[in-house]
C-alpha positions as CSV (number, residue, x, y, z in Angstrom):
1,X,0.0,0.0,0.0
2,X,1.7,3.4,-1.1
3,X,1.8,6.3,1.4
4,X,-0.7,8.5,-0.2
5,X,-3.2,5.7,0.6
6,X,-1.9,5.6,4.2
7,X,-2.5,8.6,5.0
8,X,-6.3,8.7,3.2
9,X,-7.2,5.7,5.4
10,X,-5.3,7.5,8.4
11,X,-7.9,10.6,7.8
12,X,-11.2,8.8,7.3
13,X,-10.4,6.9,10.5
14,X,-9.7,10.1,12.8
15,X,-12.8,11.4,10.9
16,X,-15.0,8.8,11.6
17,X,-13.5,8.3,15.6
18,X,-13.9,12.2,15.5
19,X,-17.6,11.4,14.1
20,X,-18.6,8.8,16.4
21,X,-17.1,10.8,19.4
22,X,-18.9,14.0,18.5
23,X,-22.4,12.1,18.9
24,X,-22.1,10.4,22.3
25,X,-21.9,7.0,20.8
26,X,-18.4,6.4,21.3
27,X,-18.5,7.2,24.9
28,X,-21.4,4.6,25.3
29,X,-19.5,2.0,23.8
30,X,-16.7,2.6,25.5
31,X,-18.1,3.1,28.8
32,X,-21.0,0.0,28.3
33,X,-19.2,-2.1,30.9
34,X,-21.1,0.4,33.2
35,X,-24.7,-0.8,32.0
36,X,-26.1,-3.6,34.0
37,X,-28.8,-6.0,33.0
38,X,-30.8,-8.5,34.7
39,X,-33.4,-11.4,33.2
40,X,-35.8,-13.4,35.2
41,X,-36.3,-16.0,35.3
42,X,-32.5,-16.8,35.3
43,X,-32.3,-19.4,33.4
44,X,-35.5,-18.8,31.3
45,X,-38.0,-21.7,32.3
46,X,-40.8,-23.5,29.8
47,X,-44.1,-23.3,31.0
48,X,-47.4,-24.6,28.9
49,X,-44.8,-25.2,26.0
50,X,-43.3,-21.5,25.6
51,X,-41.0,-19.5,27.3
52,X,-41.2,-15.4,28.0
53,X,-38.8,-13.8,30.4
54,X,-38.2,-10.0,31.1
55,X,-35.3,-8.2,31.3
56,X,-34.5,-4.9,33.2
57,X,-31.1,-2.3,32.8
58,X,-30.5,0.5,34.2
59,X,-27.7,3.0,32.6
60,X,-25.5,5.4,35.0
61,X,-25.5,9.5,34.3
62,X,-23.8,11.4,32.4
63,X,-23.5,8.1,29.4
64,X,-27.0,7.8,27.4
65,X,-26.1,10.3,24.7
66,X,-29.1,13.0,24.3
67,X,-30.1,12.3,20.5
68,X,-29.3,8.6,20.4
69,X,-31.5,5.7,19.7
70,X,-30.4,2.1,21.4
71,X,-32.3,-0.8,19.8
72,X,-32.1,-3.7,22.5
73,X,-32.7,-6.9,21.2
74,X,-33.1,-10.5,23.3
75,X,-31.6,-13.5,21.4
76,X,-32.4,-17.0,22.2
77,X,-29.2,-18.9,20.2
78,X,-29.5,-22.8,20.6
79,X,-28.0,-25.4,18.4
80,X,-28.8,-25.2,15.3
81,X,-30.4,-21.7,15.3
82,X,-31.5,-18.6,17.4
83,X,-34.4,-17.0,18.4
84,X,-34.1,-12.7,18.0
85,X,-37.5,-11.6,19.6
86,X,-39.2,-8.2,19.6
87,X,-36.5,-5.0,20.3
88,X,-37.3,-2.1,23.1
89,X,-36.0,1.0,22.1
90,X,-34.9,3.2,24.3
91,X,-34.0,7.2,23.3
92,X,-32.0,10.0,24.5
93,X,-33.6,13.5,25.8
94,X,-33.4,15.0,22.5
95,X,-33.8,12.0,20.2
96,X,-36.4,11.8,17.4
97,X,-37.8,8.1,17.2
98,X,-40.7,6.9,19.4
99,X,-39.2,4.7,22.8
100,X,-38.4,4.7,26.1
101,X,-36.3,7.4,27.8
102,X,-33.4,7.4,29.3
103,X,-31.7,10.8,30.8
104,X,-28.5,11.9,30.4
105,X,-28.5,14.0,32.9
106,X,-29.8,11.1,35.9
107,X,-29.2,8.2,33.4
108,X,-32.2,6.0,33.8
109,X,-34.1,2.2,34.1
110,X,-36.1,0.6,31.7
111,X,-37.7,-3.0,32.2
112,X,-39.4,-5.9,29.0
113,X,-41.6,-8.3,28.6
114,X,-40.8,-10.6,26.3
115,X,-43.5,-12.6,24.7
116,X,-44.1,-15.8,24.4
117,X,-42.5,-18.6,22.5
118,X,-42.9,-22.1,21.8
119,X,-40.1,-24.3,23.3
120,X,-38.2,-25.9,21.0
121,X,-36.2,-29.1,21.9
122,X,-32.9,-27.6,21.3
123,X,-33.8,-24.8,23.5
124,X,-32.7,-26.8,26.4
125,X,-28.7,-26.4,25.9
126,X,-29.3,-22.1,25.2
127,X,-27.7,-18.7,25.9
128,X,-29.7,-15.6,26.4
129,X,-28.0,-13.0,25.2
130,X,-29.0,-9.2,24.9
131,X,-27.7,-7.7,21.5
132,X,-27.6,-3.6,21.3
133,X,-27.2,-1.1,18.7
134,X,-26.9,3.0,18.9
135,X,-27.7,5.0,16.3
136,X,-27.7,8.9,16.3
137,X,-29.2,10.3,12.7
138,X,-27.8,7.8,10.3
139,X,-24.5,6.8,12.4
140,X,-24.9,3.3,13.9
141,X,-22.6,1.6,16.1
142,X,-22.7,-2.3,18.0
143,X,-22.4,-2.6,21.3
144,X,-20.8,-6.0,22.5
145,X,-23.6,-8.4,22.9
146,X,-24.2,-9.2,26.7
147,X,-25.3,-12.9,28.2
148,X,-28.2,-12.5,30.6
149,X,-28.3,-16.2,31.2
150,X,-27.3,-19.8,30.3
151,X,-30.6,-22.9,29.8
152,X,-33.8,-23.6,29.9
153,X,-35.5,-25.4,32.3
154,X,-38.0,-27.1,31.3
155,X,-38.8,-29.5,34.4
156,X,-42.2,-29.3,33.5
157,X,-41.4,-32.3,30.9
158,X,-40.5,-34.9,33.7
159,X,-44.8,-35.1,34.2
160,X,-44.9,-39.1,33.8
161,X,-47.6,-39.7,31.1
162,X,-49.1,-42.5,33.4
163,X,-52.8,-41.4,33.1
164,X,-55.1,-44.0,34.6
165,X,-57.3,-45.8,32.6
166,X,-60.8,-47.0,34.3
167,X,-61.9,-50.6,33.6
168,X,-65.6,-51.1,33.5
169,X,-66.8,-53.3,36.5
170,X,-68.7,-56.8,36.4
171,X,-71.5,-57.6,38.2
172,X,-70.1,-61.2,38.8
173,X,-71.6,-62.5,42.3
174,X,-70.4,-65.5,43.6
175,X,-73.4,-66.2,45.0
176,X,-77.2,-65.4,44.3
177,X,-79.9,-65.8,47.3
178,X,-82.8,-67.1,45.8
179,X,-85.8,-68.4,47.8
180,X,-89.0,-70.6,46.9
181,X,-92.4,-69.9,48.9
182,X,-95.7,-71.4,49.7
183,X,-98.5,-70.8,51.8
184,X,-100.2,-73.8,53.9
185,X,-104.0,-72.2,54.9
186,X,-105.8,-73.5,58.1
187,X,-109.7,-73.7,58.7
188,X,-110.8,-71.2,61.4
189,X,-109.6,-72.0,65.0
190,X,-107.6,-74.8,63.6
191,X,-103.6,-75.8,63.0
192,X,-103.8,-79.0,61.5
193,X,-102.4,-79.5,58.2
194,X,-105.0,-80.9,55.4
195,X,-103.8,-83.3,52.6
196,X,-105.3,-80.8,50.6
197,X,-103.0,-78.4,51.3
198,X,-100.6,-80.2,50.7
199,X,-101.5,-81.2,47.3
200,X,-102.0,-77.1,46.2
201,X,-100.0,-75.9,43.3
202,X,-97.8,-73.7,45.6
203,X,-96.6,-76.4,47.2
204,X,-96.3,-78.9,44.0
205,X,-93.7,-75.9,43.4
206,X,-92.2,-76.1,46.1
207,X,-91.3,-79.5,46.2
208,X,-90.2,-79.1,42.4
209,X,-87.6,-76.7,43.7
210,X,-86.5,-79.0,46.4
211,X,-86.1,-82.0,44.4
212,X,-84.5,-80.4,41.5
213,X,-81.7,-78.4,43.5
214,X,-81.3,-80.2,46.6
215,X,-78.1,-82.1,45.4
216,X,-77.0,-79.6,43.0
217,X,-73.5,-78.3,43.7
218,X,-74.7,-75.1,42.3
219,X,-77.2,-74.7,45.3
220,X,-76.6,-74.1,49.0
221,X,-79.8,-74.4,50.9
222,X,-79.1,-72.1,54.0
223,X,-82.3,-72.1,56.1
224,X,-86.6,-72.1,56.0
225,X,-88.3,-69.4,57.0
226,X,-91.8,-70.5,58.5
227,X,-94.2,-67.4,59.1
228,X,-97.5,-68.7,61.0
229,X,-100.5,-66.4,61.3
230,X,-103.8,-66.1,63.0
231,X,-106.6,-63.8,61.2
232,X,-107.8,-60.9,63.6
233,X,-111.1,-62.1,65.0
234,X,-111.4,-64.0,67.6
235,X,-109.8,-63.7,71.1
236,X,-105.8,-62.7,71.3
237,X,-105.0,-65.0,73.6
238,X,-106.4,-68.1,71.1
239,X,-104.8,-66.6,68.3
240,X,-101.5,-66.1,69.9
241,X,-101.8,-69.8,70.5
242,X,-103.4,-71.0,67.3
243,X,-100.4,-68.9,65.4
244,X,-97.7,-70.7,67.4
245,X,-99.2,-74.4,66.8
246,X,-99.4,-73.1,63.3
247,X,-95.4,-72.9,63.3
248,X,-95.0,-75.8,64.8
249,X,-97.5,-78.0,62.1
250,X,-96.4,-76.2,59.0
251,X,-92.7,-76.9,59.6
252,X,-93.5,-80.2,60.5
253,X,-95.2,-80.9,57.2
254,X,-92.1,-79.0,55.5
255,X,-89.8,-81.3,57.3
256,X,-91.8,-84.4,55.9
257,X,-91.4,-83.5,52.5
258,X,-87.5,-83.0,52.7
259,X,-87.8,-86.5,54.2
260,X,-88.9,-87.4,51.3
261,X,-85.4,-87.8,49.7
262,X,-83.6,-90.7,50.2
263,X,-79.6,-88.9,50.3
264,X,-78.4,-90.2,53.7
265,X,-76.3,-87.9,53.1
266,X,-78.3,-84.8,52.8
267,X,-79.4,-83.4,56.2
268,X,-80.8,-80.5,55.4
269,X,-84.7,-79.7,56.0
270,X,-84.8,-82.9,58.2
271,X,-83.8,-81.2,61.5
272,X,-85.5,-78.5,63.3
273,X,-82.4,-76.7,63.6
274,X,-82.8,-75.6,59.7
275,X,-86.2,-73.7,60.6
276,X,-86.9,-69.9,62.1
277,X,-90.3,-69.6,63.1
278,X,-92.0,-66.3,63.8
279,X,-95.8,-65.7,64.8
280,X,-98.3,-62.7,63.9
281,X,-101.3,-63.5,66.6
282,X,-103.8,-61.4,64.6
283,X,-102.0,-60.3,61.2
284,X,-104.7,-56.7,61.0
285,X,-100.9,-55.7,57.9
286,X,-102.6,-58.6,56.1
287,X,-105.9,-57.4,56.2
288,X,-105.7,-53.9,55.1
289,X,-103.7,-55.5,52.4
290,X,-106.5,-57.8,51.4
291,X,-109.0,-55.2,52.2
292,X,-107.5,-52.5,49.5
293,X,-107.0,-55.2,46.5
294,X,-110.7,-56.3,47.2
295,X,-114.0,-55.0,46.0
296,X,-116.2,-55.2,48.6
297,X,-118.7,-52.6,49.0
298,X,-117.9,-51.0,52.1
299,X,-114.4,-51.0,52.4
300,X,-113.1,-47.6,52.2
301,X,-115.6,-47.6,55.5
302,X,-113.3,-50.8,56.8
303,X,-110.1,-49.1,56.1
304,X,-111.0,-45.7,58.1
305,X,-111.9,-47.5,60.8
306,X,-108.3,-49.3,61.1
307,X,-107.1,-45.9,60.5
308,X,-109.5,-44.7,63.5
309,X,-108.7,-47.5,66.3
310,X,-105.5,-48.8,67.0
311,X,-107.1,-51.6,69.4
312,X,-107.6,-55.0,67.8
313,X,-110.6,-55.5,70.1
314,X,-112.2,-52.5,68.8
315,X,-111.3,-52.2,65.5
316,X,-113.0,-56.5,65.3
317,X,-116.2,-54.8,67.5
318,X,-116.4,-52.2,64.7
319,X,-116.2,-54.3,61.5
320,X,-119.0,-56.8,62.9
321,X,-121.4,-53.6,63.5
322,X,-121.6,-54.1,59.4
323,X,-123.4,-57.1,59.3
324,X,-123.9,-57.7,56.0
325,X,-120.6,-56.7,54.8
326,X,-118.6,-58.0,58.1
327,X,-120.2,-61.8,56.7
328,X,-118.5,-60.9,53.7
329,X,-115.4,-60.4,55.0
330,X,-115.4,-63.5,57.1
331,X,-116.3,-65.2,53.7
332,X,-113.5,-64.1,51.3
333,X,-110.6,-62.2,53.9
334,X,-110.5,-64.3,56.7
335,X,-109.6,-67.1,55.3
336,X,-107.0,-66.2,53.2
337,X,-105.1,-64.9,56.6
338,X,-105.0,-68.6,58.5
339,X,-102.2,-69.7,57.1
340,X,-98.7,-70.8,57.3
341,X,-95.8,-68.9,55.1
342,X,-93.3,-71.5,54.0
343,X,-90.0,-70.2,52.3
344,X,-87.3,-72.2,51.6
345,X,-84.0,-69.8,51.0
346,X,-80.8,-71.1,49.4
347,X,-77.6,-69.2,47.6
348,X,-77.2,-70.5,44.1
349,X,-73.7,-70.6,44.0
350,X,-71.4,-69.4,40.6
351,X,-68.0,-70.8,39.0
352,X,-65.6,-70.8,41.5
353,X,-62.2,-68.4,40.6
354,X,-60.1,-71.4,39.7
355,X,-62.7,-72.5,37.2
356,X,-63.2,-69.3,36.0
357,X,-59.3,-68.8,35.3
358,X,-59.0,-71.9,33.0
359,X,-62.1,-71.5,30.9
360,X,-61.3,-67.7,29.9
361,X,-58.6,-69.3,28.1
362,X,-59.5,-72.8,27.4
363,X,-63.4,-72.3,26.5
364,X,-64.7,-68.1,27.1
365,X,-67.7,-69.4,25.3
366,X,-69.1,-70.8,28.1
367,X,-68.5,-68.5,30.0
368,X,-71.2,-65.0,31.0
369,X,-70.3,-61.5,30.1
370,X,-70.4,-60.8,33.7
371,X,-67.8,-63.9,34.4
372,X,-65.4,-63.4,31.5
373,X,-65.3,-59.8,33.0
374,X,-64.4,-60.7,36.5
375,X,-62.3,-63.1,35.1
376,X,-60.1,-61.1,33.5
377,X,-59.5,-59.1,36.8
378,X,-57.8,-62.8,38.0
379,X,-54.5,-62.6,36.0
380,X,-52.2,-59.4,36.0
381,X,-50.6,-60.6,32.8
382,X,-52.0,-57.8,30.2
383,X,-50.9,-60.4,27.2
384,X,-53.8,-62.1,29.0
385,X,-55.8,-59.4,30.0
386,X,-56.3,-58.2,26.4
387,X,-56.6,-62.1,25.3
388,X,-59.7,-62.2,27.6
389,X,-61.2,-59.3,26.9
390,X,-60.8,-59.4,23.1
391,X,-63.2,-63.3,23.5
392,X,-65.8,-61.0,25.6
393,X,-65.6,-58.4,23.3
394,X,-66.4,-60.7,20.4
395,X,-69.2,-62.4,22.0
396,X,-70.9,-59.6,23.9
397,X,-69.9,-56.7,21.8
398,X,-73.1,-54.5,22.4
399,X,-71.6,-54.5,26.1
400,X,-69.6,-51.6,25.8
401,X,-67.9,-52.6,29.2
402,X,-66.1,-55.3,26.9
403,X,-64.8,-53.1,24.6
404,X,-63.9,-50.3,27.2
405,X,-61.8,-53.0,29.3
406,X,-59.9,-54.0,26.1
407,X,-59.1,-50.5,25.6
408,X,-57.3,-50.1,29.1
409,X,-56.0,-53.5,28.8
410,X,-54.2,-52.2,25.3
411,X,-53.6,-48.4,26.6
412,X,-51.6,-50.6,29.5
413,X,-49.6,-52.5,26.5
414,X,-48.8,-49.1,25.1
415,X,-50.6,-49.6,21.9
416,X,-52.6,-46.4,22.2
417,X,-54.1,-46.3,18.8
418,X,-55.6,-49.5,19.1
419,X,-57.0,-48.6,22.3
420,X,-58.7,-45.5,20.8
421,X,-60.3,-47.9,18.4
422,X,-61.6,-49.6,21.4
423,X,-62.7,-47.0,22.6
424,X,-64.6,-45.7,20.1
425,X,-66.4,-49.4,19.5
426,X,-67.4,-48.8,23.0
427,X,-68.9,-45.6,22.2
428,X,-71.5,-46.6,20.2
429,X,-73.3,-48.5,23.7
430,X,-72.1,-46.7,26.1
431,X,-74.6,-43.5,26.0
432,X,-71.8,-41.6,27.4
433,X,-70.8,-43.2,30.5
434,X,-68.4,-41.1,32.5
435,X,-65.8,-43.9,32.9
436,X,-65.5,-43.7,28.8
437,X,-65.1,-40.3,28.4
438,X,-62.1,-40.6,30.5
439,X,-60.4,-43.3,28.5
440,X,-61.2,-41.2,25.5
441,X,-59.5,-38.1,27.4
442,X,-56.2,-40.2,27.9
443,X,-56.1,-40.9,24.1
444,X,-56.7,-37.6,23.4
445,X,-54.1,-36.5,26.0
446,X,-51.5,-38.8,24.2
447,X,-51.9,-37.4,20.9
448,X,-51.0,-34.0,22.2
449,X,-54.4,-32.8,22.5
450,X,-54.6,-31.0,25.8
451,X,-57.8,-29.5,24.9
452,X,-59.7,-32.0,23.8
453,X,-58.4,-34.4,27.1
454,X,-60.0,-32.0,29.4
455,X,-62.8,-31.5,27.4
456,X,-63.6,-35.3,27.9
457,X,-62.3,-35.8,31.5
458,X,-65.1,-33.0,32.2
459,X,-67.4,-35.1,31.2
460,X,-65.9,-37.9,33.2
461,X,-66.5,-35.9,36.8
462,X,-67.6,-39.0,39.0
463,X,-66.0,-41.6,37.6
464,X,-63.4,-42.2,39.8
465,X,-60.2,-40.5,41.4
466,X,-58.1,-41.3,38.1
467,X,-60.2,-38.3,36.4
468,X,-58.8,-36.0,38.3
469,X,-55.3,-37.6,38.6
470,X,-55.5,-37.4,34.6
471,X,-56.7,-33.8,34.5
472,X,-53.3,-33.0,37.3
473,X,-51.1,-34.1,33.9
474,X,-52.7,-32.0,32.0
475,X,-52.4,-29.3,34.2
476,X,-48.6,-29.7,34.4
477,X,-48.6,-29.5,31.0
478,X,-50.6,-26.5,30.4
479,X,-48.5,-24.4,33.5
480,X,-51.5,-24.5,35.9
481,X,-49.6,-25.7,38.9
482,X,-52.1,-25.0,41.8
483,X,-54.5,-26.8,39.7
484,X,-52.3,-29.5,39.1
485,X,-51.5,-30.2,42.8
486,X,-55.9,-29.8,43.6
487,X,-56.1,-32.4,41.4
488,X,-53.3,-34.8,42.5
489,X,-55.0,-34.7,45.8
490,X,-54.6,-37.1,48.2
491,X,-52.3,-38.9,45.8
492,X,-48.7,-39.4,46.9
493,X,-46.4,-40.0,43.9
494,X,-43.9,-38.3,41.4
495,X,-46.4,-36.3,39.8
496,X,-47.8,-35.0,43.0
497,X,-44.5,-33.9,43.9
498,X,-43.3,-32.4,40.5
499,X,-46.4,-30.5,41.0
500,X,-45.6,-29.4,44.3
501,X,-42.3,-28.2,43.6
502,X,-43.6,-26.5,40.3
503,X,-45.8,-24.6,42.2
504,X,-43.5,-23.1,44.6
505,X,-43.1,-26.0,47.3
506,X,-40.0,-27.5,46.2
507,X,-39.7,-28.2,50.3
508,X,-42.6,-30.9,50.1
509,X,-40.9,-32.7,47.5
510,X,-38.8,-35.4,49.6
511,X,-42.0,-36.2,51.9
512,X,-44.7,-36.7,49.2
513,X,-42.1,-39.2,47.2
514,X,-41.0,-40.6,50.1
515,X,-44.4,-41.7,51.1
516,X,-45.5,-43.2,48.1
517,X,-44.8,-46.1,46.1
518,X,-42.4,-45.0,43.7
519,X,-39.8,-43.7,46.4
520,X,-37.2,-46.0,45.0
521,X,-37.5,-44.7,41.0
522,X,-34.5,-43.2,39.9
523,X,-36.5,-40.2,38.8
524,X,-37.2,-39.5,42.5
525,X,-33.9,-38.7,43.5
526,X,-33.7,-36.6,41.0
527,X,-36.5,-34.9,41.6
528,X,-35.4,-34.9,45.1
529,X,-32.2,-32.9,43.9
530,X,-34.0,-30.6,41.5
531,X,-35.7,-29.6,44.6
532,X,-32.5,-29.3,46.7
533,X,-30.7,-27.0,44.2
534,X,-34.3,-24.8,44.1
535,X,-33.7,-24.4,47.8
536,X,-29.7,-23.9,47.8
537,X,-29.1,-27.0,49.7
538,X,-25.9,-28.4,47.5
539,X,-25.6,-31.4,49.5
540,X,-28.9,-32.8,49.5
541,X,-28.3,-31.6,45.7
542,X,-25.5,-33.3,45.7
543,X,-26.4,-36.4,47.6
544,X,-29.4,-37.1,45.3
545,X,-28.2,-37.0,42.0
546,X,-25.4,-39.6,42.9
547,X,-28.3,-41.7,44.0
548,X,-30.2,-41.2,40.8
549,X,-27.7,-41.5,38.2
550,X,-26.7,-45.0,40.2
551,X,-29.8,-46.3,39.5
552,X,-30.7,-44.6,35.8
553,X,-26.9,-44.1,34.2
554,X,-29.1,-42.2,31.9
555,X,-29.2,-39.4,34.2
556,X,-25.9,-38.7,34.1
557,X,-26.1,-36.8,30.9
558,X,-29.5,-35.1,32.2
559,X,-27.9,-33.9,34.8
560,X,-25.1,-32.1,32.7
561,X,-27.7,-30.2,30.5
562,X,-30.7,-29.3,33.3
563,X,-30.4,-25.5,33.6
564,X,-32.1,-26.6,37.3
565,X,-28.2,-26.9,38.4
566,X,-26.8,-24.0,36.3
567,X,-25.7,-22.9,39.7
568,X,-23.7,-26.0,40.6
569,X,-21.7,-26.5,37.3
570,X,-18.5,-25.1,39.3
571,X,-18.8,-27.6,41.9
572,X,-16.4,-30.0,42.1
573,X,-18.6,-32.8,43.9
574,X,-21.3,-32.0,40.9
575,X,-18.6,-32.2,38.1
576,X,-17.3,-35.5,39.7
577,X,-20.5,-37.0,38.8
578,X,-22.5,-35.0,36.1
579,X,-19.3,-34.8,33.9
């Protein structure tokens, strides 16, 4: 380069330093080192899948130059790209363009909002960085870019996507009472048993019943029931008697037909000890009943005047005063209340659990909707689970309970989209039940629609406690954290505690974990030391982690990135295990 061109690149330097100096811009630069900056949260933190952070500076006096305009800028740089988001301006005393001022004279603070941004993977390894630039008229100058802050955290993605499914429930008994009855009638003032009676349809029935069950394994005969009555007329003291021998005569005739059967071996009905007795001395219950399904003329008059007297004696005095209608009464009620009520009670007994077992594998066929549903609930295998439920499902498929079970049983096998087909089979019988709509919610929640979950586990309200435990994910997910822990509950678990600490209480982490279930799961120690860096306790920080990453090696690497322990990345006991 020849010295004439020196000394032009000499001059256009001076001029432009001369320039830059005259409009307050050098000095700025040169004196930025006295700007401070501060961004919270520090490191930026995902919540509801975006991020916004603000930032505040303050500038000393005397520096921001009266007729300049600084252009902040907030960058986001992450691998593989950056992030610049929406400037502030800030302007001098005597500069043109629209922003916020800053006095020379006292210098000045401003503060910013960012908005919000949608978290991107790579956003988890990131430097936040505030970029400036000073212009006075048409002279810019850069300032050197400032860090405000290294991460993201983005704990909010450790919410275990184990949303409870709710299996329909059987009606399976494995037992059924069921009981036979007949009625043994007397002739007035009597408590012998006639032949006749004996020979009545109720008790051809009867004896059916007996005969046909009595050595059936299906049937357990547990005791007889023998109800003896005495009409009300008459004196009490005779019909307390007449009731009682009654008792006695119809359970003896009972007991003779269970003689009957020849089984040695079957005792049952042949001993006294198999019958309760009870006595109604003047059944006046029976009457009215009679009295209002009959159609005798002066009944409505009867009826008031067992409303008006409580007395038997009376009430028997006051009847008879209607001659005419009182022999009526005697003729077609009366009757019909000397009798003997004979019910024979037994439990008809169902497949026992071992039986049940083999045939939902071997012959589901023969087996009930209500059994091959109970059944399934026998086995913890979910190969075997969804192997029952897919036989019920095929032979009682306008049960939607079948096709809701399979659905849980494949949602548990982690085949989700067969599950939502399922689901939707079981639709089309269900008529909405709540217990549905919360399956449907979990499929929805698993294909990323948060919306549409809620929507459905709305509509599940009442179907269990996993509603709400499946609305708590959610609400991790969307950044409603006091919601999340409401809905947890009385739920003691991971999610609980991620909650908990999300919401401000990273102190209740360690007890909620450590009275649940999953105390012991790597990821609890780590949660346990996300929560002991929130709360400066390196130690317990410290302490954790090792514990985690000894059982999940995977954590190791976690550990390194998690902007949670940004703070700890000088430590020497952290580096001796994270790096």
């Amino acid at each position: 380069m020849n010295s004439k061109t020196l000394r032009n690149l000499s001059l256009a330097v001076g001029t432009t330093a001369l320039l830059v100096g005259c409009n307050g811009l050098g000095k700025m630069v040169k004196k930025q080192s006295t700007f401070s900056y501060d961004m919270k949260p520090n490191p930026i933190e995902m919540h509801g899948d975006s991020v916004g952070f603000t930032v505040t500076g303050k500038y000393p006096a005397k520096i921001f130059a009266k007729k300049a305009t600084v252009t902040l800028t907030p960058v986001v740089k992450y691998a593989g790209g950056e992030k610049a988001l929406k400037p502030v301006i800030l302007v001098g005393d005597k500069a043109t363009d629209p922003g916020q001022k800053i006095s020379f004279d006292k210098g000045g603070t401003f503060s910013y909002t960012s908005e919000k941004f949608a978290y991107e993977p790579a956003m988890k390894v990131a430097t936040v960085e505030l970029r400036a630039q000073g212009k006075v008229k048409k002279k810019t100058k850069d300032f050197t870019p400032v860090k405000l802050g290294d991460g993201t955290v983005v704990t909010p993605l450790l919410v275990r996507n184990d949303e409870k499914g709710i299996y329909a429930k059987d009606a399976f008994v494995k037992s059924t009472p069921m009981n036979q009855t007949a009625n043994i009638y007397y002739l007035i003032n009597k408590s012998d048993v006639r032949s006749s009676e004996m020979k009545s349809d109720e008790i051809k029935n009867l004896n059916n019943f007996i005969n046909a069950n009595i050595n059936n394994v299906w049937y357990e005969f547990k005791d007889i029931n023998v109800s003896a009555y005495a009409s009300p007329d008459g004196e009490l003291t005779l019909n307390e008697n007449l009731a009682k021998d009654r008792a006695k005569s119809g359970s003896r005739a009972l007991m003779g037909e269970f003689k009957k059967n020849k089984n040695k071996d079957q005792k049952f009905g042949k001993d006294e000890a198999n019958f309760k007795t009870q006595t109604t001395a003047e059944d006046w219950d029976g009457f009215k009943k009679l009295m209002e399904q009959s159609s005798i003329a002066d009944k409505d008059l009867i009826l008031r005047v067992l409303t008006m007297y409580q007395d038997g004696e009376q009430r028997e005095k006051e009847i008879k005063n209607l001659s005419k209608t009182y022999t009526e009464v005697a003729d077609k009620i009366l009757p019909k209340l000397r009798r003997s009520v004979l019910t024979v009670n037994v439990d008809k007994k169902s497949r026992n659990d071992d039986q049940i077992t083999k045939l939902t594998t071997t012959y589901p066929d023969s087996l009930s909707v209500e059994e091959m549903l109970y059944g399934a609930n026998l086995t913890n295998d979910m190969n075997t689970k969804v192997q029952i439920y897919t036989a019920a499902e095929k032979k009682y498929g306008t049960d939607w309970r079948t096709s809701n079970n399979l659905g849980v049983a494949l949602l548990m096998n982690n085949k989700v989209s067969e599950a939502g087909e399922a689901f939707k089979r079981a639709e089309a019988n269900a008529n909405g039940n709540p217990i549905l709509m919360n399956n449907l919610g979990i499929v929805a929640a698993k294909a990323g629609d948060r919306k549409k979950a809620m929507e459905y586990y709305d509509k599940a309200n009442g179907a269990g406690n996993e509603v709400n435990y499946n609305k708590g994910i959610v609400n991790v997910r969307d950044g409603k954290y006091s919601d999340a822990v409401g809905n947890f509950g009385e739920y003691k678990g991971f999610n609980k505690a991620l909650a908990e600490l999300l919401n401000g209480n990273a102190g209740a982490v360690p007890a909620t974990l450590d009275a649940s279930n999953e105390k012991d799961m790597a990821m609890a120690s780590y949660l346990k030391a996300v929560a002991a860096a929130r709360n400066n306790n390196t130690a317990d920080a410290v302490s954790n982690l090792k514990t985690a990453i000894e059982k999940d090696g995977s954590l190791k690497a976690a550990a390194k990135d998690d902007a949670e322990f940004v703070k700890l990345r000088d430590n020497a006991d952290f580096k001796a295990i994270a790096n």
